[in-house]
Residue frames as a rotation matrix with the C-alpha (Angstrom) as fourth column:
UNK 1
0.983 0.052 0.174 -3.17
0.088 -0.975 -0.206 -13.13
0.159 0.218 -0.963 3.02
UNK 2
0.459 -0.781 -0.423 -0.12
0.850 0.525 -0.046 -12.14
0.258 -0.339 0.905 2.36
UNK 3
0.662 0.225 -0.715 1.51
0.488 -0.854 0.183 -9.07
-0.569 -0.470 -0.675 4.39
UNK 4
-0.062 -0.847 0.527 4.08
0.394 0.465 0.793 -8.77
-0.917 0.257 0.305 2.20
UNK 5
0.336 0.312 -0.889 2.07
-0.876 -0.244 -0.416 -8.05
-0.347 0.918 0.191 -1.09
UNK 6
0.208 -0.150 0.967 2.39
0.609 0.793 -0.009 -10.17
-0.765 0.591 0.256 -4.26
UNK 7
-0.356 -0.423 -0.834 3.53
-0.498 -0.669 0.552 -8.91
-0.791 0.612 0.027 -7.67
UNK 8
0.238 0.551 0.800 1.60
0.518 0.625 -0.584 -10.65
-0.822 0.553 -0.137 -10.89
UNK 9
-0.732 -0.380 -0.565 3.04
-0.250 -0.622 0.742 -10.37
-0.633 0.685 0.360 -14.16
UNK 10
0.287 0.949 0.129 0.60
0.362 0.017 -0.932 -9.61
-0.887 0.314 -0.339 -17.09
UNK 11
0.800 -0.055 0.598 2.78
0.536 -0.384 -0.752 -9.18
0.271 0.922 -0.277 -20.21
UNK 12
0.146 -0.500 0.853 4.45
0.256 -0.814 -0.521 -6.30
0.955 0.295 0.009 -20.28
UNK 13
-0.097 0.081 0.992 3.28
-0.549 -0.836 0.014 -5.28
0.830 -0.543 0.126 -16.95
UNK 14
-0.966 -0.231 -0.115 3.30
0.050 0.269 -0.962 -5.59
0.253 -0.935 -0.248 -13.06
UNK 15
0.416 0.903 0.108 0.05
-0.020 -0.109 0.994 -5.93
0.909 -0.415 -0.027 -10.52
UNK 16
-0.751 -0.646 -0.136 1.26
-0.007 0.214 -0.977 -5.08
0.661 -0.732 -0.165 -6.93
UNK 17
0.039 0.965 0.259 -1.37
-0.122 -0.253 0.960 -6.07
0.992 -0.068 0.108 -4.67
UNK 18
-0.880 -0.371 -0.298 -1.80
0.018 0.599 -0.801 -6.30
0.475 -0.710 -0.520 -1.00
UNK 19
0.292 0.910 0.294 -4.47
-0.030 -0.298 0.954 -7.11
0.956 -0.287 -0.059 0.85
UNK 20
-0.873 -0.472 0.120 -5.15
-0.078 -0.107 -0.991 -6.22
0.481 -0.875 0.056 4.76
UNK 21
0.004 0.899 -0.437 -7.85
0.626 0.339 0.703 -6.93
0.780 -0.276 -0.561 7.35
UNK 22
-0.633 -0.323 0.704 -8.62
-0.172 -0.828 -0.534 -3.81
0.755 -0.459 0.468 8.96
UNK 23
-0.647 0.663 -0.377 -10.55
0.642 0.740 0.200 -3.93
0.411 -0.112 -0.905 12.08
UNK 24
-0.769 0.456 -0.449 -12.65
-0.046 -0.739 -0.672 -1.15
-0.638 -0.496 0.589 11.78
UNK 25
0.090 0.810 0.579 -15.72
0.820 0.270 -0.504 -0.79
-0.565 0.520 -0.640 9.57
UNK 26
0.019 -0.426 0.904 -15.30
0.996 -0.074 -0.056 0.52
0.091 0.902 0.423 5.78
UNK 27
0.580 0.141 0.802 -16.43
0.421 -0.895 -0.147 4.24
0.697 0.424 -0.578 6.07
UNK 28
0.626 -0.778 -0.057 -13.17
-0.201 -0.231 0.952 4.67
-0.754 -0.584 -0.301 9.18
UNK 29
-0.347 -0.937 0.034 -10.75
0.574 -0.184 0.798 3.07
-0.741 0.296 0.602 6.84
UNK 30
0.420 0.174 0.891 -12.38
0.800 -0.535 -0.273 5.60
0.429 0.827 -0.364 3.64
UNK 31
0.970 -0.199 0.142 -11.53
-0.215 -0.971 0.105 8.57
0.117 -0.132 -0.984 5.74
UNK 32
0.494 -0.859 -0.133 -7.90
0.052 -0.124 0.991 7.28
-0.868 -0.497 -0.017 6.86
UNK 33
0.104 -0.594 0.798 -7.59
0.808 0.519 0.280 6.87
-0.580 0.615 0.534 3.14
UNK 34
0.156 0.573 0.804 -9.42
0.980 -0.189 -0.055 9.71
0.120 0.797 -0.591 1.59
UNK 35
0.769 0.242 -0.592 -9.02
0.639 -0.309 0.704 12.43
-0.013 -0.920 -0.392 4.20
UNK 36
0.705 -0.563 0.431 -6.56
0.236 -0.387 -0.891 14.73
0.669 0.730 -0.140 3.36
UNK 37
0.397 -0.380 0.836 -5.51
-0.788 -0.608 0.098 15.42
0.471 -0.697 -0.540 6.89
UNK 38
0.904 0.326 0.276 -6.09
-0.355 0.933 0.061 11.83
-0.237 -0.153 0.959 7.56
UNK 39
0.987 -0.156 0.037 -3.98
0.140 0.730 -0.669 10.56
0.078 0.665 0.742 4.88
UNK 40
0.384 -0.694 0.609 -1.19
-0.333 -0.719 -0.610 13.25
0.861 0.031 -0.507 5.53
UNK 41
0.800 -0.063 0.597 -0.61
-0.594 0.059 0.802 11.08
-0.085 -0.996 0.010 9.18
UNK 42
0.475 -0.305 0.825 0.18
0.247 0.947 0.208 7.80
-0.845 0.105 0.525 8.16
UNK 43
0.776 0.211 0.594 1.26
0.597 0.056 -0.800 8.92
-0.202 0.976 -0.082 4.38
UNK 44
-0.284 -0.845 -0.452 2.98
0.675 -0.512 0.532 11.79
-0.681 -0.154 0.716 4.64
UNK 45
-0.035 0.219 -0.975 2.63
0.082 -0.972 -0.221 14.66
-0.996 -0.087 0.016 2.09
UNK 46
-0.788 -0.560 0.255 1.62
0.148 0.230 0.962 13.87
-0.598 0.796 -0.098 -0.88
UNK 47
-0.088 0.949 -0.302 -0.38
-0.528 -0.302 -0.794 13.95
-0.845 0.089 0.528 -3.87
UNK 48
-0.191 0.013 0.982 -1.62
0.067 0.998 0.000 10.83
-0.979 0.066 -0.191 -5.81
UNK 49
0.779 0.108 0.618 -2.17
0.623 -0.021 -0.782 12.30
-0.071 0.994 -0.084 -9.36
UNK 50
0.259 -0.856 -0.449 1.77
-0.623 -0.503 0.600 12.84
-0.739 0.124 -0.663 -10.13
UNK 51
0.913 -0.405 -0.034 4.41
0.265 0.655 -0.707 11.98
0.309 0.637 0.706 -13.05
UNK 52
0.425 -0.903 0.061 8.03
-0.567 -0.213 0.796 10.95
-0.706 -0.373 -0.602 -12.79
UNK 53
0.257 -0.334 -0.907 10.35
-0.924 -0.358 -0.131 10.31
-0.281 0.872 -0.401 -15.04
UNK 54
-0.644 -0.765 -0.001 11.08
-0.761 0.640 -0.109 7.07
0.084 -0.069 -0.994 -13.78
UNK 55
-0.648 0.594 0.477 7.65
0.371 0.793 -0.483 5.36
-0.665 -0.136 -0.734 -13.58
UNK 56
-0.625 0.754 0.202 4.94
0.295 -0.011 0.955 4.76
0.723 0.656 -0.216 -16.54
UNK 57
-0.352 0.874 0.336 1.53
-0.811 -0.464 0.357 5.75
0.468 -0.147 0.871 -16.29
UNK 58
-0.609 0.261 -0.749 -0.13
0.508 0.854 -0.115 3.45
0.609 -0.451 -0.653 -13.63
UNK 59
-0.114 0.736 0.667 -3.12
-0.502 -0.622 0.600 3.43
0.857 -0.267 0.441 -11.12
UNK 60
-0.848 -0.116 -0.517 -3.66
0.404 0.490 -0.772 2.53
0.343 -0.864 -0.369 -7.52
UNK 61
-0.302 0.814 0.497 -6.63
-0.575 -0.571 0.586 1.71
0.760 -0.109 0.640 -6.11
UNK 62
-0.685 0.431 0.587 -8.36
-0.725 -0.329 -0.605 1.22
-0.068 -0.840 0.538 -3.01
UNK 63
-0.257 0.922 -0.288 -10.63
-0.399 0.170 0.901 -1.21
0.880 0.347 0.325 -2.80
UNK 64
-0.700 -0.317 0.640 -12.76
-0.670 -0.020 -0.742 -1.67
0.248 -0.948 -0.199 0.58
UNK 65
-0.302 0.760 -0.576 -15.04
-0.352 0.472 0.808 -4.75
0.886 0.446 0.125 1.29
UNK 66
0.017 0.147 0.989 -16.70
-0.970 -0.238 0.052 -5.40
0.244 -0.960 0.139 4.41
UNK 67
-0.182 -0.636 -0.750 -15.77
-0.402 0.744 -0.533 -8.24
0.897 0.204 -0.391 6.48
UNK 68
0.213 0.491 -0.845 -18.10
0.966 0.024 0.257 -8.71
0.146 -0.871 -0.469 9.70
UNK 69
0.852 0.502 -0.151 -17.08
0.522 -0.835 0.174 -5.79
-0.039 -0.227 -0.973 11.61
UNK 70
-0.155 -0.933 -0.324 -13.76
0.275 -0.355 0.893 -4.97
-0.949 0.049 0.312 9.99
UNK 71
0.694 0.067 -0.717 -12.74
-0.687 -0.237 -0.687 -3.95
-0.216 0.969 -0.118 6.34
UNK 72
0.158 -0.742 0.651 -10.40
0.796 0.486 0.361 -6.39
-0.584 0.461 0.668 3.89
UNK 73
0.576 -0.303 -0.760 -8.42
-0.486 -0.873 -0.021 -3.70
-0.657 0.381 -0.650 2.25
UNK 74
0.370 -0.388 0.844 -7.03
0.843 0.521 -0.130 -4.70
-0.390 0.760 0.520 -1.47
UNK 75
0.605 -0.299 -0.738 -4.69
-0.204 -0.954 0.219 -2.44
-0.769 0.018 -0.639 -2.71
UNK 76
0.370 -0.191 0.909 -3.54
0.812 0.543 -0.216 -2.62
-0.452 0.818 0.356 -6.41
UNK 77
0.178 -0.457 -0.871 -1.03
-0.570 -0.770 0.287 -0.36
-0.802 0.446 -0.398 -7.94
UNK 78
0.729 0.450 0.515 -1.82
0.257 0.518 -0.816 -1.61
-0.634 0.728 0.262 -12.07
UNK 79
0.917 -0.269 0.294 0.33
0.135 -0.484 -0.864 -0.75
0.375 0.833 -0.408 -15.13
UNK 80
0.561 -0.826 0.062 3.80
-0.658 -0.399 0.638 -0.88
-0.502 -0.399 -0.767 -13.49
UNK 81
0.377 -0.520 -0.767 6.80
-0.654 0.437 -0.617 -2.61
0.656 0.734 -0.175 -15.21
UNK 82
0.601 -0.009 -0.799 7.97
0.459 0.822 0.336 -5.75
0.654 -0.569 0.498 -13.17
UNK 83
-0.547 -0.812 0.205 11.35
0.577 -0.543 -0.610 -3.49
0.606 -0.215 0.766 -12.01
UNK 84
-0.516 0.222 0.827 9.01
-0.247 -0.963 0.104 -0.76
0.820 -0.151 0.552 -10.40
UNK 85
0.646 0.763 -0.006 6.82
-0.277 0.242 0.930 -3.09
0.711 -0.599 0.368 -8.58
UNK 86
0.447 -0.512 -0.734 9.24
0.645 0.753 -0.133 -4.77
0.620 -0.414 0.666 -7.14
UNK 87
-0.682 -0.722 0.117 11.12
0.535 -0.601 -0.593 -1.85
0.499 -0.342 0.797 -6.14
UNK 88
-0.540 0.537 0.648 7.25
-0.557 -0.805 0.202 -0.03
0.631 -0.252 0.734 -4.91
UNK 89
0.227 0.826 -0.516 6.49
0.008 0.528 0.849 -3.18
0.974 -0.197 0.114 -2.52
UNK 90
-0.468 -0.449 -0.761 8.98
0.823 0.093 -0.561 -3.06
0.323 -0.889 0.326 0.40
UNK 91
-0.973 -0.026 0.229 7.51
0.028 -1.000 0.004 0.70
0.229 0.010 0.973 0.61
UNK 92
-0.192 0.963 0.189 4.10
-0.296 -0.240 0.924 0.00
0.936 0.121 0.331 0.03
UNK 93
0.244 0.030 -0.969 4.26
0.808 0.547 0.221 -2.82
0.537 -0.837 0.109 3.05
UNK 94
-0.800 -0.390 -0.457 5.69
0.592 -0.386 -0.707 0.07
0.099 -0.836 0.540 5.14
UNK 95
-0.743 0.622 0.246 3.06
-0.500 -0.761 0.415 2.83
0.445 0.185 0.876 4.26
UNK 96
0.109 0.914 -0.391 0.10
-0.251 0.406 0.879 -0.02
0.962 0.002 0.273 5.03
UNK 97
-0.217 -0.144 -0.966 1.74
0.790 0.555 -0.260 -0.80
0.573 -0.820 -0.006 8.26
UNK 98
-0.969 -0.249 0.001 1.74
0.228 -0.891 -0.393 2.58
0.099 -0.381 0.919 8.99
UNK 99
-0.587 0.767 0.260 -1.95
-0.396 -0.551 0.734 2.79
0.707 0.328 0.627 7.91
UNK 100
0.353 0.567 -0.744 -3.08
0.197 0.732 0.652 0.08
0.915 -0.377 0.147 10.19
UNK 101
-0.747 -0.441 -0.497 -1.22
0.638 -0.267 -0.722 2.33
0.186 -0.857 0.481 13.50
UNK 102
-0.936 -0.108 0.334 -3.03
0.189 -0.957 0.220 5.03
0.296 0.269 0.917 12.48
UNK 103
-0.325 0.946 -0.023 -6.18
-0.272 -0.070 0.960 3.47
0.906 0.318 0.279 12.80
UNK 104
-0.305 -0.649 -0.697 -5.18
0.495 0.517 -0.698 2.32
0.813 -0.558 0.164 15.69
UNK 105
0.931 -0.135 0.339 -4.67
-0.263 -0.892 0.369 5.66
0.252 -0.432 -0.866 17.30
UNK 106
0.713 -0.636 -0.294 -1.31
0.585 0.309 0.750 3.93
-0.386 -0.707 0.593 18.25
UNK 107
0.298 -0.603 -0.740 2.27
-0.256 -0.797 0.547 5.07
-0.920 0.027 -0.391 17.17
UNK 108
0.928 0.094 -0.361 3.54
-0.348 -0.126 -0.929 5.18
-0.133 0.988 -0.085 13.80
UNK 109
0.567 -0.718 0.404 5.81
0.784 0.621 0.002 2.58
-0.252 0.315 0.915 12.96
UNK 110
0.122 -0.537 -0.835 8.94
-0.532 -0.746 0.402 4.25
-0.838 0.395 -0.377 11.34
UNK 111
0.810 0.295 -0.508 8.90
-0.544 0.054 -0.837 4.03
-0.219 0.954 0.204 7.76
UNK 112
-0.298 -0.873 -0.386 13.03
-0.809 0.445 -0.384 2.85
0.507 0.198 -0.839 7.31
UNK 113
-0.741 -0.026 0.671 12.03
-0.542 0.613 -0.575 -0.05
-0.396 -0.789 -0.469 10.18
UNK 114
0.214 0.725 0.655 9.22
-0.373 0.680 -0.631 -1.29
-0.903 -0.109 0.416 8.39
UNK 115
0.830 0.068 -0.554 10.79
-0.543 -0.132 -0.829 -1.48
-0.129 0.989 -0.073 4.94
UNK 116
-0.180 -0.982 -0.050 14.10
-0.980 0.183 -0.082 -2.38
0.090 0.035 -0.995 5.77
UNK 117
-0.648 -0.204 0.734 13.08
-0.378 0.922 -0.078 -6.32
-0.661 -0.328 -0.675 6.89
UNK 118
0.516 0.856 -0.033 10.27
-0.178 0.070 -0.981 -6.19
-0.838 0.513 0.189 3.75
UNK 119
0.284 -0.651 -0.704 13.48
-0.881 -0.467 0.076 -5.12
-0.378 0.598 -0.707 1.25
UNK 120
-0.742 -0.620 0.256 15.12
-0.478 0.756 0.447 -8.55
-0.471 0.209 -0.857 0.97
UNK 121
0.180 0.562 0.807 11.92
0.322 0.742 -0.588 -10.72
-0.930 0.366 -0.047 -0.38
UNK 122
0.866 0.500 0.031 11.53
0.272 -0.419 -0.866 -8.48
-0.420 0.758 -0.498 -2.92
UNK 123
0.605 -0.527 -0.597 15.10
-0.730 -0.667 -0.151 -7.42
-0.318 0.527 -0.788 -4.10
UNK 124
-0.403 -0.211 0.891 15.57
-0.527 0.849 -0.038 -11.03
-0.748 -0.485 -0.453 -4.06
UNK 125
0.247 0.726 0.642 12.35
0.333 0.559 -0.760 -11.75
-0.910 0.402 -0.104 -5.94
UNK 126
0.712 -0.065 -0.699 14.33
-0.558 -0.655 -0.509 -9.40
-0.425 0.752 -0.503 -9.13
């Protein structure tokens, strides 16, 4: 596993995936994901069915698979251009680090601190 993420080109397009081993069991990490209050901890304010001018149509999903008494969390953001992924992995890596405090109960990383030492693989890897 890598914490990092991976990027897979596919044509045209990007796959950013990461995967994480959560150790809680699947229907704890559904609510930190799903949860609107939940999601709003570790996440921050947002809502997941947006457009911008600067990124194509693309999907990100969730996917949660039990693992003894934890979850393996695969996360796949699909349909990006190679440029976007790259540029939506140092970020993602922070956001998951953030998810995996949360469950915790511990503190929340800071977003700039977890991105900032993630940034180089990946602005590198362009």
């Amino acid at each position: 596993m890598n914490d990092l993420g991976t990027v897979t080109l596919t044509g045209t397009h990007a796959i950013l995936t990461f995967e994480r081993r959560l150790a809680f069991p699947i229907d704890r990490v559904w609510t930190a994901i799903t949860d609107p209050d939940e999601r709003g901890a570790w996440l921050g304010t947002t809502h997941h069915e947006w457009r911008q001018r600067i990124v194509e149509d693309s999907v990100v999903r969730y996917e949660l698979t039990a693992d003894g008494d934890a979850t393996l969390l695969t996360f796949t953001h699909t349909g990006l251009s190679e440029r976007n992924a790259l540029g939506f992995a140092p970020g993602t890596h922070a956001f998951l680090d953030r998810l995996r405090a949360h469950l915790d109960a511990g503190s929340l990383p800071n977003w700039g601190e977890r991105y900032a030492p993630a940034y180089p693989a990946w602005r590198d890897a362009s």
